[in-house]
C-alpha positions as CSV (number, residue, x, y, z in Angstrom):
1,X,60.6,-29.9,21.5
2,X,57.6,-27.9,21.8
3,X,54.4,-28.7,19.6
4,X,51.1,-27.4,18.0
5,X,48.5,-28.9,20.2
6,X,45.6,-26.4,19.0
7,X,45.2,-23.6,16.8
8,X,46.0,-21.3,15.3
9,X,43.2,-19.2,15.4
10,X,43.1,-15.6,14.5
11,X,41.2,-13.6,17.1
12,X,41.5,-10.3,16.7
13,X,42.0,-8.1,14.0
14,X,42.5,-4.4,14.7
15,X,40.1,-1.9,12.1
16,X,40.9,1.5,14.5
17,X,44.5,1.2,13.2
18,X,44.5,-1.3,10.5
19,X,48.3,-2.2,12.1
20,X,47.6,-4.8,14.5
21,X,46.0,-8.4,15.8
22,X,46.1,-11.3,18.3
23,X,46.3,-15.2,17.0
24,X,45.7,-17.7,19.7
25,X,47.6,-21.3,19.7
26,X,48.1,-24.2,22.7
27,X,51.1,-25.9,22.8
28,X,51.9,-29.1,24.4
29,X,54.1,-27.7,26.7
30,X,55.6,-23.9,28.2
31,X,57.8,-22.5,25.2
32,X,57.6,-19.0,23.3
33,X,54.9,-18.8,20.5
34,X,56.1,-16.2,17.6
35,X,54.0,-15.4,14.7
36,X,55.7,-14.4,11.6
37,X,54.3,-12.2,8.5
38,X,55.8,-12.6,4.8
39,X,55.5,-8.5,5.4
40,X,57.6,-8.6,8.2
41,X,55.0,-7.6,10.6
42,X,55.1,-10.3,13.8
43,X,55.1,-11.0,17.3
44,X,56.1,-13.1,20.6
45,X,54.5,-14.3,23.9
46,X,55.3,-17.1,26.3
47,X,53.0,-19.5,27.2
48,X,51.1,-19.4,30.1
49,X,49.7,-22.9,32.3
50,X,46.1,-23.6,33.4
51,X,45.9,-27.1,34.3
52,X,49.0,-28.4,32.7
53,X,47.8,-27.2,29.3
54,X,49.9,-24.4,27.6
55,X,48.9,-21.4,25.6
56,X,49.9,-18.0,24.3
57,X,48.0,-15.3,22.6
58,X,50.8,-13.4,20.2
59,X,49.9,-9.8,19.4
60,X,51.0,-9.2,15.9
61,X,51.9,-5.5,15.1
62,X,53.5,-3.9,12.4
63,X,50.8,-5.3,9.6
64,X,50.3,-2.6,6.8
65,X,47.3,-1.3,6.3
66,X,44.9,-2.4,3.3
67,X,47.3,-5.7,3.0
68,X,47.0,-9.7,3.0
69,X,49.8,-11.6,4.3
70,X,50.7,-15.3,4.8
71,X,52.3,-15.8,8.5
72,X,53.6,-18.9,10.2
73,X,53.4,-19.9,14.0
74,X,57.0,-21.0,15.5
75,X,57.4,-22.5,18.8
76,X,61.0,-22.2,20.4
77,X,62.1,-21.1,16.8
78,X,60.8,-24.3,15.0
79,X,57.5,-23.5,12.6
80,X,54.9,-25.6,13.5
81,X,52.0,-24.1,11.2
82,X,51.4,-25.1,8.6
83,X,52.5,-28.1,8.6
84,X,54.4,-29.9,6.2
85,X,52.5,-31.1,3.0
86,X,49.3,-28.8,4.2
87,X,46.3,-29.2,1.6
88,X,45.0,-25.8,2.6
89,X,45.7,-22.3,1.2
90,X,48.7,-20.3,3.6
91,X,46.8,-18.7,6.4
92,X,46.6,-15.3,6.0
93,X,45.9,-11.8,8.2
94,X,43.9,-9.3,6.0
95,X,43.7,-5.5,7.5
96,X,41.6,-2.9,5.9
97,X,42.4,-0.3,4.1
98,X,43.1,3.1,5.5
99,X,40.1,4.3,4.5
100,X,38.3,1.9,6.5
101,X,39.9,4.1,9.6
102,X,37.1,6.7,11.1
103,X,38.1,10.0,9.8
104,X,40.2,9.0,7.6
105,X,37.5,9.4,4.7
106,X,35.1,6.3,2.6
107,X,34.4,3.1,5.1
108,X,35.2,0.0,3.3
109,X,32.5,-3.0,3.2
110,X,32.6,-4.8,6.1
111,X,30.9,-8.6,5.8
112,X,29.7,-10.1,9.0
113,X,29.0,-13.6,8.9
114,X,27.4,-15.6,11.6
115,X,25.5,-18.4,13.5
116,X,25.3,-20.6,16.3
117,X,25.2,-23.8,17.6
118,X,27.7,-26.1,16.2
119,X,28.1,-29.7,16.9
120,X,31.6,-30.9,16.1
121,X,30.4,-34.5,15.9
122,X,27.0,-36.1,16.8
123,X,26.2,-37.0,20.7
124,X,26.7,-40.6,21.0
125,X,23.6,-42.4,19.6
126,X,23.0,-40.4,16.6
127,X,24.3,-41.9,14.0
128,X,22.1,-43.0,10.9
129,X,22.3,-46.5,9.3
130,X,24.1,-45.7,6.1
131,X,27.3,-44.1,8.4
132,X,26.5,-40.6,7.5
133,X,26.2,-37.3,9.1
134,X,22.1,-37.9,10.9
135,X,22.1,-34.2,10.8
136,X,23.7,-33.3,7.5
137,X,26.6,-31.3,5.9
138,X,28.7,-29.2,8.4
139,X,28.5,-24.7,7.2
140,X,31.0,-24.3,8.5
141,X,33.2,-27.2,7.3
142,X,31.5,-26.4,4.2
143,X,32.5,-23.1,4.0
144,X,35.9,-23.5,4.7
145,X,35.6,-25.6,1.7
146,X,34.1,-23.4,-0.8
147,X,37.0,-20.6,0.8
148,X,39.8,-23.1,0.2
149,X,39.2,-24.4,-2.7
150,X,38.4,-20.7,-4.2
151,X,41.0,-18.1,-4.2
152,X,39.0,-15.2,-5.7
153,X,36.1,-16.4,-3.7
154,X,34.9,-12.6,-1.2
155,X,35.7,-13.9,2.5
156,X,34.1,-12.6,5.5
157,X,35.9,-10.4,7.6
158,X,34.9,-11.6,10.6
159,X,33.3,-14.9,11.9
160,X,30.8,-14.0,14.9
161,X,29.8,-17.4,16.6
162,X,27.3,-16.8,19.1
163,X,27.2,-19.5,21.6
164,X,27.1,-23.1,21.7
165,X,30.9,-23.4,20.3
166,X,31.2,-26.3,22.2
167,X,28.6,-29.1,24.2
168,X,29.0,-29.7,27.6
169,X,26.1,-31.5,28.3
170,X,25.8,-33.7,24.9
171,X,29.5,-35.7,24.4
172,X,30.2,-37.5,20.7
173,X,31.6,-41.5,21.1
174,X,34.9,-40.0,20.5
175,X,34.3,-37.9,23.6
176,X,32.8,-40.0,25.8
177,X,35.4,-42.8,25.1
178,X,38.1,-40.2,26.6
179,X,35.8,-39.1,29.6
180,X,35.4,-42.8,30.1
181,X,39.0,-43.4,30.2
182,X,39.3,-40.8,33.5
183,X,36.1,-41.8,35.5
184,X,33.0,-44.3,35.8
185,X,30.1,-42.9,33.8
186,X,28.1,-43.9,36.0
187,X,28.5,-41.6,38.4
188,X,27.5,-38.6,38.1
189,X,27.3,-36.4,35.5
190,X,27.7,-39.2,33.5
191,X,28.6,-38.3,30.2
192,X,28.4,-34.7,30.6
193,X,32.2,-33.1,31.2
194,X,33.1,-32.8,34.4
195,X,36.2,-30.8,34.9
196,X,38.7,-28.4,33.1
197,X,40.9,-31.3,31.0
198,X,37.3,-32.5,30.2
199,X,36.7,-29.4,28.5
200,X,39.8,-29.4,26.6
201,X,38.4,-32.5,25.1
202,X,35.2,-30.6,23.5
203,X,37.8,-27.7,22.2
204,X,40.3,-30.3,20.8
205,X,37.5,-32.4,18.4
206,X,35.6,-29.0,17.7
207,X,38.8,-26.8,16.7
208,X,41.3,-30.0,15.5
209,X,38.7,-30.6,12.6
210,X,41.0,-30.0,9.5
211,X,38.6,-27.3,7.7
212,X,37.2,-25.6,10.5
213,X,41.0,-25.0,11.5
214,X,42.3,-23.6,8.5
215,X,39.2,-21.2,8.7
216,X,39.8,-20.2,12.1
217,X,43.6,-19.5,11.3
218,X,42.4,-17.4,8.4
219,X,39.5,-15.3,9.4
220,X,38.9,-13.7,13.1
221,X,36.1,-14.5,15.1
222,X,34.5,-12.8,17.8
223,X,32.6,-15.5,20.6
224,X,30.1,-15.5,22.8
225,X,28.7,-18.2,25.1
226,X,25.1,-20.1,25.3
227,X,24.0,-22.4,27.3
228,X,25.1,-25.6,26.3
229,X,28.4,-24.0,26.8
230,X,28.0,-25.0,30.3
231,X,24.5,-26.7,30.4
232,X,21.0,-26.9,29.0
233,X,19.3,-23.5,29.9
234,X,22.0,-22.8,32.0
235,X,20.3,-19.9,34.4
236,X,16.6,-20.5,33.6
237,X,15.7,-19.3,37.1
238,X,16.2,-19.1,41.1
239,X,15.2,-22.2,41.1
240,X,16.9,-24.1,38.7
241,X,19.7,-22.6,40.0
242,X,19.4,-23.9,43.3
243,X,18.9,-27.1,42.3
244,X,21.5,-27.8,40.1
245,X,23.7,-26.1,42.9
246,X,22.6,-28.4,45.5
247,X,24.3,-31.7,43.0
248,X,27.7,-32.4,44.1
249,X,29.4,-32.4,40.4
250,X,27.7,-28.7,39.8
251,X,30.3,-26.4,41.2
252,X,33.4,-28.1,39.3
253,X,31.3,-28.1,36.3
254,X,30.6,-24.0,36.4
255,X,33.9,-23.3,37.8
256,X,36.0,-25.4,34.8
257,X,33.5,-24.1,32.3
258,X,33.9,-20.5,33.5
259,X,38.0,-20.7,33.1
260,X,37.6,-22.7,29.8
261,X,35.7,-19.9,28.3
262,X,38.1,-17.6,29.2
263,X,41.2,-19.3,28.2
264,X,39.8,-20.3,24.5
265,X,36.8,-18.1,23.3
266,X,36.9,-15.0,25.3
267,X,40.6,-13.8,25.9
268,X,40.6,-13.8,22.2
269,X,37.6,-10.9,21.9
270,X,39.7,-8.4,23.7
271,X,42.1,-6.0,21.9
272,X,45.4,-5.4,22.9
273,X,44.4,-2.0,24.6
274,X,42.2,-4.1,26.6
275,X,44.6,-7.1,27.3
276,X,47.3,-4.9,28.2
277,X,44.8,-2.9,30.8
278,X,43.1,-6.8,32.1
279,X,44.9,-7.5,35.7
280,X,43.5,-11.1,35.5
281,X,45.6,-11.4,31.9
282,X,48.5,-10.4,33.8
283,X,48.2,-12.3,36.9
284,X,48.0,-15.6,34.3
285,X,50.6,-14.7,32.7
286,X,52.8,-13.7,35.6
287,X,52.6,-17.2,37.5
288,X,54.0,-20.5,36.0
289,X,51.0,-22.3,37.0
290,X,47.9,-20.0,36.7
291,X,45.1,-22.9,37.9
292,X,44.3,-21.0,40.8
293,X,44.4,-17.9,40.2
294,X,41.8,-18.9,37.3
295,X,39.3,-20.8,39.5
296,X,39.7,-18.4,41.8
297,X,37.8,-15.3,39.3
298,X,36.2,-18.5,37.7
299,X,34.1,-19.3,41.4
300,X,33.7,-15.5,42.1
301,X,32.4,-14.7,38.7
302,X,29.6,-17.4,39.4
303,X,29.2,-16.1,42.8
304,X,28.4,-12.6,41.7
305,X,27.8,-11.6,38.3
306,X,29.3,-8.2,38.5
307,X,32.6,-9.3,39.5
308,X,33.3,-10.4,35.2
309,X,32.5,-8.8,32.3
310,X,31.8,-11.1,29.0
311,X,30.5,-8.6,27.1
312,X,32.6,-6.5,24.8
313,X,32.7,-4.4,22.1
314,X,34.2,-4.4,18.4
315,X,34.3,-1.6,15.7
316,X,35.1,-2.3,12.0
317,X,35.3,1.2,10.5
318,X,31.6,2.9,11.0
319,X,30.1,-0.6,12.0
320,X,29.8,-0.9,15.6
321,X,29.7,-4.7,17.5
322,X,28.2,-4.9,21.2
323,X,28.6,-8.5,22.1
324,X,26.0,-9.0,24.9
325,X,26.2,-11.7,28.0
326,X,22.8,-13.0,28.0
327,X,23.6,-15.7,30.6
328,X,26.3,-15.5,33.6
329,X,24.9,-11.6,33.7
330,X,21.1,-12.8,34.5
331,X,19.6,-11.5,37.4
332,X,17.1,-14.6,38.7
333,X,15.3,-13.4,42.1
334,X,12.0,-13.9,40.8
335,X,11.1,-10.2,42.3
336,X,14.1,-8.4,40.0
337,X,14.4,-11.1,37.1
338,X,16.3,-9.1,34.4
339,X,18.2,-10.4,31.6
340,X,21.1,-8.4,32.4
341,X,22.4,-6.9,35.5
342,X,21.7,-3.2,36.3
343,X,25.3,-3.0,35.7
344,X,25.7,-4.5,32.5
345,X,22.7,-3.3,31.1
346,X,24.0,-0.2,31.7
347,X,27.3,-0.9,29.9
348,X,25.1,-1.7,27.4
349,X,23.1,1.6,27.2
350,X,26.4,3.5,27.7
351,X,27.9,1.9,24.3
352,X,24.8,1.7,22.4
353,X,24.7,5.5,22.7
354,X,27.9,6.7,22.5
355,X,29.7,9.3,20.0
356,X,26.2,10.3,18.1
357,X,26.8,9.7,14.3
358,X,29.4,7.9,15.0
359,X,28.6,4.6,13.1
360,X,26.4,3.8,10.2
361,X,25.0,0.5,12.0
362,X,24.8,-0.9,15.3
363,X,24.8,-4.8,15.7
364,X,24.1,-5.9,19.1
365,X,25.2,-9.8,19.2
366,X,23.1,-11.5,21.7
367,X,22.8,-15.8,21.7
368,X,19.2,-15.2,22.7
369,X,16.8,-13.9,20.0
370,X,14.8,-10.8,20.8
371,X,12.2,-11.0,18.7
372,X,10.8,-14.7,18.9
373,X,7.5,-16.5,17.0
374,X,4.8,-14.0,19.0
375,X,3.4,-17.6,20.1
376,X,6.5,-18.1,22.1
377,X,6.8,-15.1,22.8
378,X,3.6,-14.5,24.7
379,X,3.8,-18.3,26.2
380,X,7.8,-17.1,28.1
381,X,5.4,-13.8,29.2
382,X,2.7,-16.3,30.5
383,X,5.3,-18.3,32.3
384,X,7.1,-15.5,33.7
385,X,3.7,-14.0,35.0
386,X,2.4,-17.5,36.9
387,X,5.9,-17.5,38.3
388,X,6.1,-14.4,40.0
389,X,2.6,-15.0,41.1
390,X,0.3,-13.0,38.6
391,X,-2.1,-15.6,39.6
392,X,-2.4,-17.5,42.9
393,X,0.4,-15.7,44.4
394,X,3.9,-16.3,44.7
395,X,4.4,-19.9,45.2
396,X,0.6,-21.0,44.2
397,X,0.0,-24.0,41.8
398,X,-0.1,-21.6,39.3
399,X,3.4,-20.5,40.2
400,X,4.8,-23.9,40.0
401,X,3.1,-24.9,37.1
402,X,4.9,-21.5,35.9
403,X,8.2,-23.1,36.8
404,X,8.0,-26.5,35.6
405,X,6.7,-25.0,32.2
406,X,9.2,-22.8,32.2
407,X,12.2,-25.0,32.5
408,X,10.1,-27.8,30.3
409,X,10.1,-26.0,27.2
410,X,12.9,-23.8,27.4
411,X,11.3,-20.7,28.2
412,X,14.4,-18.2,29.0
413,X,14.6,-15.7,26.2
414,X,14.5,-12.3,26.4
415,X,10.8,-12.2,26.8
416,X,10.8,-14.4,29.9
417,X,12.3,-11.4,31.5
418,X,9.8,-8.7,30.5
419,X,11.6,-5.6,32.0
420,X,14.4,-6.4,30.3
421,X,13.0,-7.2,26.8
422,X,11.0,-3.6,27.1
423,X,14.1,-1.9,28.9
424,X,16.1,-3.1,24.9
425,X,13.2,-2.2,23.2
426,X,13.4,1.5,24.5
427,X,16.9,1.5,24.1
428,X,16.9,0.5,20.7
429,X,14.4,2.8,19.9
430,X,16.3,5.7,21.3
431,X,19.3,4.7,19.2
432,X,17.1,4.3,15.8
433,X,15.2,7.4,16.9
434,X,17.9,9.8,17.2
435,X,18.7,13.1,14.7
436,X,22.1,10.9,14.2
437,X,20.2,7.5,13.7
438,X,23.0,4.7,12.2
439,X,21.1,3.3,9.1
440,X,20.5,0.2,10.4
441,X,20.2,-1.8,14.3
442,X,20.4,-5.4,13.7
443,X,20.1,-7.7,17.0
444,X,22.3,-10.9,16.2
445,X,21.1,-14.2,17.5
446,X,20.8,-17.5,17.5
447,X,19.5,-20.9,19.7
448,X,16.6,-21.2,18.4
449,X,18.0,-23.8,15.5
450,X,16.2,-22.0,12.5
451,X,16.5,-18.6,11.2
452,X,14.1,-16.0,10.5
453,X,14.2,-11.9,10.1
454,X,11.7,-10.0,12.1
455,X,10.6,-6.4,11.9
456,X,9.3,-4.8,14.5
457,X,7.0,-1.7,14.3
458,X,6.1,1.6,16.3
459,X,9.3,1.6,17.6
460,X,11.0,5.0,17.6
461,X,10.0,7.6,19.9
462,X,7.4,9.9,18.8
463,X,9.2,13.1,18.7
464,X,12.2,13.1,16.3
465,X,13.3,9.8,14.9
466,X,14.9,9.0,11.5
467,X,12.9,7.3,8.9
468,X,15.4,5.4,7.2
469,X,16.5,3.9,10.3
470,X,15.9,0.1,9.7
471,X,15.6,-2.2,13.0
472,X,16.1,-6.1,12.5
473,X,15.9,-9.2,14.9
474,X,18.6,-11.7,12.2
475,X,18.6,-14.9,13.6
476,X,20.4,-17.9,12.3
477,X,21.3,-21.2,13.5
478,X,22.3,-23.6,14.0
479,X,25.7,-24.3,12.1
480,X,25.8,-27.7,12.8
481,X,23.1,-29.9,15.0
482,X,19.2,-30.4,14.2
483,X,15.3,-29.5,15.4
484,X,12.9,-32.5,15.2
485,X,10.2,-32.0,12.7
486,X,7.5,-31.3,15.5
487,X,9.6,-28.3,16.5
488,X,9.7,-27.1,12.7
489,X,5.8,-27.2,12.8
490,X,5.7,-25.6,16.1
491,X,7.7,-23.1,15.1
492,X,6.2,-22.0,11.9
493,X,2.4,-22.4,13.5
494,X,4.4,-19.9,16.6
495,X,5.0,-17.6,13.4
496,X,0.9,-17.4,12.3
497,X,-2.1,-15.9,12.8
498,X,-3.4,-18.5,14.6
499,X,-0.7,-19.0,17.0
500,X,-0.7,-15.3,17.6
501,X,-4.1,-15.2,18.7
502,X,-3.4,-18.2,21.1
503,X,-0.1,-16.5,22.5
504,X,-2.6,-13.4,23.0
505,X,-5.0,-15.9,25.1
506,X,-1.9,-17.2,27.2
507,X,-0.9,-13.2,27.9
508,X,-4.3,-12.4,28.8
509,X,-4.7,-15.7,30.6
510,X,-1.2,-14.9,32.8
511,X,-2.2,-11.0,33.0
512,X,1.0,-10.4,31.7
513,X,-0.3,-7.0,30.0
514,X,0.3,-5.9,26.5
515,X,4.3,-6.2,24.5
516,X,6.1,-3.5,24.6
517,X,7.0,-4.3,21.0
518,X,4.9,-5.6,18.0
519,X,6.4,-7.2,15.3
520,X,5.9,-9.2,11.8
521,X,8.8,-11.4,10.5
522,X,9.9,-10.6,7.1
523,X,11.4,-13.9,6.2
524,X,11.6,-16.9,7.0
525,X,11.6,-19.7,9.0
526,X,14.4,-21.4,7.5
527,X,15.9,-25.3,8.5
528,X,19.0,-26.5,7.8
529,X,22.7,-26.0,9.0
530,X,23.1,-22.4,7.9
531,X,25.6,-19.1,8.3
532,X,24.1,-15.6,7.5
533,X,26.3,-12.8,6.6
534,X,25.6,-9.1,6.3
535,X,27.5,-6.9,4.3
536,X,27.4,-3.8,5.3
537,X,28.7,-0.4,2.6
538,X,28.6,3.2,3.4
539,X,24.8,3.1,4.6
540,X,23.6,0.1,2.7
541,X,23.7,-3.0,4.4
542,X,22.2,-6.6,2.7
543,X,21.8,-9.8,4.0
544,X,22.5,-13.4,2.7
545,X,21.5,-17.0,4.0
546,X,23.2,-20.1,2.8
547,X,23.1,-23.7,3.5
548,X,25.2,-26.7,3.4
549,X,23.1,-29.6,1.7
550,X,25.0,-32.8,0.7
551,X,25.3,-33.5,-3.0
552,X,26.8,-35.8,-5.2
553,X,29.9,-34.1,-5.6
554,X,29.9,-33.3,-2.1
555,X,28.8,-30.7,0.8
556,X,27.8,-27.5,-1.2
557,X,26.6,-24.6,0.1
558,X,23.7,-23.0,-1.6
559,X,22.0,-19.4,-1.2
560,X,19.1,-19.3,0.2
561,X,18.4,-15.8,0.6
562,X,20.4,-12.8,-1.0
563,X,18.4,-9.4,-0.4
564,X,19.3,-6.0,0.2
565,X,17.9,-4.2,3.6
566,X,18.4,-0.3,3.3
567,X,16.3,-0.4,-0.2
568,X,13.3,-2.0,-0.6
569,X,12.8,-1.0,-3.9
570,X,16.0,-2.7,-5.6
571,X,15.8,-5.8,-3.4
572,X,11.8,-6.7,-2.9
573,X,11.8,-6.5,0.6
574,X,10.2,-9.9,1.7
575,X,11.2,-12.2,-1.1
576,X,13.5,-14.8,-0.8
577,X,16.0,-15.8,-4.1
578,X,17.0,-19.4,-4.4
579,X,19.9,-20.4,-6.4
């Protein structure tokens, strides 16, 4: 008799058509998954096996437009969700009105919420004396919380978690006591995962915690990958890379993490369209054990970038998603570095600028902020310059300082890769600049484990460009984990005049040349596990921050920030509310 091992989560939620979406579950072994709607909307899919684990991702069709409904998960005919004597609220699929269809007249609101970098427990070692949580209240736990326990309470209508869903490289107890079961941690990598099954592990305690499940069941999510996903600064450089290929544990790691990704954050991105259209989808599915064929595009996709596409795109009515692979897509020969691929930056380009008019605001979803503190910004430009040899020459002292600096403090962002950071500048410029300008181009991001907004200024091109045309850097995280308070103070002294005029020195020092891109941040920094969510009407859009903060009747969370960004005058632009 077949069981729920995982899930369900609901993935995909279909705003072009308002009729159908996909809900992911593993089983504990090969059955049929069905998902049934009070409506009568539903659908089937056999499992498929990677690794003798067994999963299914069900397209639903038939949902009405503009509706709620409650739907079960049967395997082999016997419902397995929810369970019996389930605390939470039914899990639910909610499609927009018809409306909300382009063309078929007034968008509805859409709400975006989203952050990064959740731990599901503390690395082993964390733990504070009193027992509790060292890093505080989950926002995400917490927000399943405040949903559940509040019926009437607005829900987003989709969840975008942007990377570091799950840590490779820093194991809870709980984890490590499994790994330790398998293999000596003593042997390399230690307590880092090592394999496929080991992944499943970080999956099961991340996506098995009660709240966080119900949430996932309830409202879709769209994923991305960072780093920890697969390993701290995962693709830093040419050099990193060869080092870290040149371990003996590396290539299992990349290859597991690669077909992990695949199997539980990204198939779930994809629309039916795009599943039914995805020959690797079908090979899976058409083999009654898929492992191979999975390492196989796993190993090629690390091999050469171009060979996999992670990056994707989602519409909710006149709201346009690009979800952008800042990582696997890197180019690192220190003589092309480039964030993304020729060929994915022009995917990119492509979909930024398609069908003029065609949406009232463009969020690009990237793990890696744009925008940073100019301090840190100018110090990844500085780095990047000694390391292709601005000074010295390639391979100089100054070039190896470069290098060591570079992979010391974690200086991969987008402006570690100056072409590309002026190559998104321009593009964003020629989106905001155009006679058909969307009201608003908001880069989503997060890694940095604060938030912030930033502005930037002299953007559009000079001829034409539409003045209403707001351009954002939003960046919040993390959800769950923590920054030491000499990072707080680093980062807010990265944020001031001061630290400007030193990131200036460090430019001039590098001869990086001048940014692009000058910019001012209009809010923040903020600490603290947090979730930002934009809602986003006709051609308004606002923006709210809120917190989880422990209190005496337990985890609340609390608004930080709630502010309007397509009119100043209503909302103060620039002022924070607290509640």
């Amino acid at each position: 008799m077949a069981g729920l091992r995982l899930g369900p989560l609901l993935r995909y939620v279909d705003w072009e058509t308002a009729s159908t979406a996909t809900v992911w579950v593993e089983a504990d072994r090969p059955c049929t998954a069905e998902v049934r709607c009070a409506d009568g909307a539903a659908g089937s899919s056999p499992t498929f096996a990677v690794a003798g684990h067994h999963y299914a991702l069900v397209v639903v069709t038939g949902l009405a437009p503009g509706s709620t409904t409650a739907y079960e998960v049967l395997l082999d005919d016997r419902r397995v969700w929810p369970p019996e004597q389930h605390p939470f609220p039914a899990s639910t699929i909610t499609t927009p009105p018809i409306s909300a269809v382009p063309g078929d007249g007034q968008a509805a609101p859409v709400r975006v919420a989203f952050g990064s970098c959740r731990w599901a427990a503390p690395p082993a070692g964390g733990h504070t004396p009193g027992g509790g949580d060292p890093v505080g209240p989950d926002a995400l736990d917490t927000l399943a919380a405040r949903l559940a326990a509040d019926p009437a309470a607005v829900r987003p209508d989709v969840l975008l978690l942007l990377g570091d869903q799950v840590y490779a490289d820093e194991t809870s107890e709980a984890t490590r006591a499994r790994l330790a079961a398998r293999r000596d941690l003593a042997e390399p990598p230690g307590a880092e995962v090592a394999d496929y099954d080991e992944y499943t592990c970080l999956y099961d305690e991340s996506w098995r915690d009660p709240e966080v499940r119900w949430l996932l069941s309830t409202v879709p999510s769209c994923m991305i990958f960072d780093d920890h996903d697969v390993i701290d600064d995962w693709n830093t450089s040419a050099a990193w890379l060869a080092d870290v290929r040149a371990t003996p544990w590396w290539h299992e790691r990349i290859v597991s993490g690669l077909m992990s990704y695949w199997v539980y954050q990204h198939l779930g991105n994809l629309s039916p369209a795009e599943l039914a259209a995805d020959p690797l989808y079908a090979a899976v599915r058409a083999t009654p054990d898929s492992t191979e064929t999975l390492r196989r595009f796993a190993a090629g996709a690390d091999a050469d970038p171009t060979s996999a596409r992670w990056s994707y795109r989602r519409i909710f009515g006149r709201v346009r998603l690009l979800m952008v692979d800042s990582r696997a897509a890197r180019v690192l020969d220190e003589g092309r570095r480039a964030m993304l691929h020729p060929r994915e930056a022009a995917w990119l380009r492509d979909e930024a600028l398609a069908g003029p008019g065609s949406c009232d605001h463009l969020l690009i979803g990237t793990s890696l902020p744009w925008l940073l503190p100019p301090l840190v910004h100018d110090a990844e430009r500085w780095s990047s310059a000694l390391c292709r040899g601005e000074r010295g020459g390639p391979g100089g002292r100054w070039a190896r300082f470069g290098e060591y600096l570079r992979r010391r403090s974690d200086l991969e962002h987008w402006a570690a890769f100056p072409g590309s950071f002026g190559l998104l500048a321009e593009l964003i410029g020629e989106v905001a600049g155009g006679p058909d300008a969307p009201a608003t181009v908001c880069v989503l991001s997060g890694d940095v484990h604060h938030a912030y907004i930033a502005e930037p200024s002299a953007l559009h091109p000079a001829s034409g460009g539409t003045p209403g045309t707001r351009v954002l850097q939003l960046t919040c995280s993390p959800v769950h984990n923590s920054i030491p308070a000499p990072l707080r103070a680093a980062f807010r002294f990265g944020w001031s005049r001061a630290g400007r005029a030193l990131g200036a020195l460090l430019a001039r020092h590098g001869r990086a040349g001048a940014s692009p891109v000058r910019w001012r941040k209009t809010g923040g920094p903020w600490f603290g596990n947090q979730l930002m969510t934009l809602t986003l009407d006709g051609r308004k859009a606002a923006l709210s921050l809120v917190q989880a903060k422990s209190r005496r009747t337990g985890p609340q969370l609390e608004t930080v920030l709630d502010r309007s960004l397509t009119d100043d005058s209503a909302s103060g632009f620039g002022q924070s509310t607290k509640r």
